[in-house]
VONULUM-787724 format. One record per atom (N, C-alpha, C): atom name; residue in one letter; residue number from 1; chain; x, y, z. Coordinates in steps of 0.05 Angstrom, whole numbers, plus 5000, padded with zeros to 4 digits. Layout:
REM residues N
CA, A, NUM, A, X, Y, Z;
...
REM end
This chain:
REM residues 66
N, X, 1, A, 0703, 4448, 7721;
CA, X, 1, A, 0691, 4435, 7698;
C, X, 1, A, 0692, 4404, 7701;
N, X, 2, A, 0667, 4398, 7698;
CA, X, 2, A, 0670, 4360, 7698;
C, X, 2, A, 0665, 4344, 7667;
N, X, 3, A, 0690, 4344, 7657;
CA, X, 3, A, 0683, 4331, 7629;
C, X, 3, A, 0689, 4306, 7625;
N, X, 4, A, 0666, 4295, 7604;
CA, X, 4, A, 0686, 4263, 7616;
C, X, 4, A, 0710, 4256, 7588;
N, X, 5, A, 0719, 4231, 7588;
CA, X, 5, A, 0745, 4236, 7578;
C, X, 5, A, 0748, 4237, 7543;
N, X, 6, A, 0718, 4236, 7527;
CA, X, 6, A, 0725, 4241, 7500;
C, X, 6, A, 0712, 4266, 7494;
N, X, 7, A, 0704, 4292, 7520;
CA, X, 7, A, 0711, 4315, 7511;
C, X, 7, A, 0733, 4333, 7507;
N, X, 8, A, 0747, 4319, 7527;
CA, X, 8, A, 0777, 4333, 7537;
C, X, 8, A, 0793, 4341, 7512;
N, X, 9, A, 0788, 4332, 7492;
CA, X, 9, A, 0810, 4334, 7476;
C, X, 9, A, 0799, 4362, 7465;
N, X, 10, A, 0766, 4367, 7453;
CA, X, 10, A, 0762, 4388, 7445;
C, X, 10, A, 0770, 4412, 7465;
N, X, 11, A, 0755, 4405, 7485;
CA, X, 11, A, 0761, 4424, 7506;
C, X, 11, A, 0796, 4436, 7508;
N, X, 12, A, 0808, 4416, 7504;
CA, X, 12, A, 0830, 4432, 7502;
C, X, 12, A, 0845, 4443, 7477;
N, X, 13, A, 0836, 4438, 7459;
CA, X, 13, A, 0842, 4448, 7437;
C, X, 13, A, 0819, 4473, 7432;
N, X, 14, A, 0799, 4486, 7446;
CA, X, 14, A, 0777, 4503, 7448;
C, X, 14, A, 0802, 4520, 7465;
N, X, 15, A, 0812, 4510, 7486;
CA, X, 15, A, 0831, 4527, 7509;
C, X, 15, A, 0856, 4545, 7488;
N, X, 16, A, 0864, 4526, 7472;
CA, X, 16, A, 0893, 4528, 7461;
C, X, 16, A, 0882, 4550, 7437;
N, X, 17, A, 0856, 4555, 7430;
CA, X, 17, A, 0844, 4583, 7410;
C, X, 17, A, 0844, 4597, 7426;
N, X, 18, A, 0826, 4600, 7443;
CA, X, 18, A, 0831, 4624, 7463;
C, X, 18, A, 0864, 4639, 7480;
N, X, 19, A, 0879, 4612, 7480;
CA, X, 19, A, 0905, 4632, 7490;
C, X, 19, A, 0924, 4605, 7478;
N, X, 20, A, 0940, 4606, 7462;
CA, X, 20, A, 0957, 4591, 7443;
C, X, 20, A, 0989, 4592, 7467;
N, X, 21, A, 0985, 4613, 7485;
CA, X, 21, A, 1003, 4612, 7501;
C, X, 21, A, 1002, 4590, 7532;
N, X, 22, A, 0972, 4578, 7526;
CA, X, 22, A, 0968, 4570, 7548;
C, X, 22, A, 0991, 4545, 7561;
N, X, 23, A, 0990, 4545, 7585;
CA, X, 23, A, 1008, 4523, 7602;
C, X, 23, A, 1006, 4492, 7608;
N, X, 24, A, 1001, 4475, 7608;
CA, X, 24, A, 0994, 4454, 7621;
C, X, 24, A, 0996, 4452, 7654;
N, X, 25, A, 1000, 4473, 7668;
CA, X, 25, A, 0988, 4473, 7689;
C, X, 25, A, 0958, 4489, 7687;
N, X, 26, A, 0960, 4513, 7671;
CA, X, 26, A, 0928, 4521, 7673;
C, X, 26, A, 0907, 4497, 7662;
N, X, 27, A, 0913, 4484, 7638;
CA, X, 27, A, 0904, 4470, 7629;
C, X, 27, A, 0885, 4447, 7649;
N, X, 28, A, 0910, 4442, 7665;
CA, X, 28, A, 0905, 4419, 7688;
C, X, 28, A, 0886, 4433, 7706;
N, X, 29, A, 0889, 4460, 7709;
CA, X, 29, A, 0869, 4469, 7736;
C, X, 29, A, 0841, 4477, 7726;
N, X, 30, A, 0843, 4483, 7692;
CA, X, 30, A, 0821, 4484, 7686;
C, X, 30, A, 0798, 4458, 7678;
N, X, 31, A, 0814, 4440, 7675;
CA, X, 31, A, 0797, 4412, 7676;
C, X, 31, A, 0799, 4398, 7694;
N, X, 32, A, 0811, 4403, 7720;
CA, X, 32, A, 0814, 4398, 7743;
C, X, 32, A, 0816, 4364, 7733;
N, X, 33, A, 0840, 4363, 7729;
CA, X, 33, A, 0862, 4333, 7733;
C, X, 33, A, 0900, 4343, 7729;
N, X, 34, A, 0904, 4329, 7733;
CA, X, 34, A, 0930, 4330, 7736;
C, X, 34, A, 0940, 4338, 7701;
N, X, 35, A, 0975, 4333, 7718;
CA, X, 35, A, 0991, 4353, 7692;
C, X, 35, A, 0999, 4332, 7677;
N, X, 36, A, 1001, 4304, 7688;
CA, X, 36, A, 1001, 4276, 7678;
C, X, 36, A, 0986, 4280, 7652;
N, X, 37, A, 0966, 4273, 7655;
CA, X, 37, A, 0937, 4276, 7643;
C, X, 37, A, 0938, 4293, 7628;
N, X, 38, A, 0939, 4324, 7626;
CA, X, 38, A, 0944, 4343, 7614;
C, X, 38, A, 0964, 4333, 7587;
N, X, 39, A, 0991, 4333, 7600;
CA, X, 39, A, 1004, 4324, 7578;
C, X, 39, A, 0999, 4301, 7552;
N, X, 40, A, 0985, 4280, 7581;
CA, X, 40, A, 0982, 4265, 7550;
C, X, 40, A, 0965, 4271, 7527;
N, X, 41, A, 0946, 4282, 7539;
CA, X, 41, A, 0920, 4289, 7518;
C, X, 41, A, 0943, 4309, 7499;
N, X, 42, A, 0954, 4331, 7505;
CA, X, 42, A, 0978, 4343, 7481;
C, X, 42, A, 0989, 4317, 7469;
N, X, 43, A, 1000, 4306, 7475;
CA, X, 43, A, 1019, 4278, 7472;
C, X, 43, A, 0994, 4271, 7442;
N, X, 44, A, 0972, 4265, 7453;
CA, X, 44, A, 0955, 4249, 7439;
C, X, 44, A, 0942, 4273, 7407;
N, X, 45, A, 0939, 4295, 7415;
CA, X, 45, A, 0937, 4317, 7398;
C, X, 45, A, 0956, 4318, 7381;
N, X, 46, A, 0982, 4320, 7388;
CA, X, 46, A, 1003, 4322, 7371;
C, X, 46, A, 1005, 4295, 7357;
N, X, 47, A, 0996, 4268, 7363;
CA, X, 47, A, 1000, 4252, 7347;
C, X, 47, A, 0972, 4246, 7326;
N, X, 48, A, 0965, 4256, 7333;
CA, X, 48, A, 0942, 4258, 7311;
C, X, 48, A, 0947, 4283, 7290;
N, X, 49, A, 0966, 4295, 7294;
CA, X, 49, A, 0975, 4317, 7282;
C, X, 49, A, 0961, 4345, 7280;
N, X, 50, A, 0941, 4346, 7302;
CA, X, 50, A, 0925, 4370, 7305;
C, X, 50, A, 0937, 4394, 7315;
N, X, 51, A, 0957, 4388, 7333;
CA, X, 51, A, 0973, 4405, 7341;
C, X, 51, A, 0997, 4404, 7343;
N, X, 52, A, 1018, 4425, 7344;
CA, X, 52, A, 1044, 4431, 7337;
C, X, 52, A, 1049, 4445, 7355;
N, X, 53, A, 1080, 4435, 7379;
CA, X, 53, A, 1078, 4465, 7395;
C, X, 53, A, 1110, 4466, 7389;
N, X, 54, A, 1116, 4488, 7400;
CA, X, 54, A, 1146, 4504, 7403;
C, X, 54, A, 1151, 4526, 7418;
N, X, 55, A, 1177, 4531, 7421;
CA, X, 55, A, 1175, 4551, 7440;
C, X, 55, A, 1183, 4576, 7430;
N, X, 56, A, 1173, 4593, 7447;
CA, X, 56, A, 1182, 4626, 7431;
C, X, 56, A, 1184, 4644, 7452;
N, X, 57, A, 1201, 4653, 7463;
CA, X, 57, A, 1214, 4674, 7483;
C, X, 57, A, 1201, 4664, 7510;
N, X, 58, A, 1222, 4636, 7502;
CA, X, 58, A, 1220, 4627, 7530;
C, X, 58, A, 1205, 4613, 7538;
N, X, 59, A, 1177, 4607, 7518;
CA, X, 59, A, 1145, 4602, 7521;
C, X, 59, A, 1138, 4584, 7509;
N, X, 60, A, 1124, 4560, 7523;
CA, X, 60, A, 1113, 4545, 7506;
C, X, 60, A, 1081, 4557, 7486;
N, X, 61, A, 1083, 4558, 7455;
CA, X, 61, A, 1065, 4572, 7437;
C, X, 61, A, 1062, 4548, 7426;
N, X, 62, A, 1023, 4547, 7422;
CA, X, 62, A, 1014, 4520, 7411;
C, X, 62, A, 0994, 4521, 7386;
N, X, 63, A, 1006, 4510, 7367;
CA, X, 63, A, 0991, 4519, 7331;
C, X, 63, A, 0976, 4494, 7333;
N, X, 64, A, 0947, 4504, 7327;
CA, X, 64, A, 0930, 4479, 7319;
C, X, 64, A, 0925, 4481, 7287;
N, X, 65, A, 0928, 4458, 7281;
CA, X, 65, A, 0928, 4447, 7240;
C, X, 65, A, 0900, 4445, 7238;
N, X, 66, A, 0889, 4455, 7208;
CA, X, 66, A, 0877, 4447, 7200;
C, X, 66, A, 0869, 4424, 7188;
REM end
């Protein structure tokens, strides 16, 4: 996927509906950039308060807000 960088955020918050369990390495291979990158866009989600993550048996699980 070639997105440029003010889709990324939907795109990954489109990822995080489909599997709430997802990784930030899948994340990274599915937008093909790094885990750098990856994280911050979470980094940047969570500060906008769209998303909330935590862990649950072991797992990072990721709640997107309304």
């Amino acid at each position: 996927l070639n997105i440029n960088k003010n889709d990324r955020e939907n795109v990954v918050i489109q990822l995080i509906k489909a599997n709430p369990y997802i990784t930030y390495d899948e994340v990274s291979t599915k937008l093909n950039i790094s885990v750098a990158t990856t994280r911050r866009i979470f980094s940047i989600l969570k500060k906008k308060g769209i998303l909330v993550g935590y862990r649950k048996n072991k797992h990072d699980k990721w709640e997107l807000k309304d």
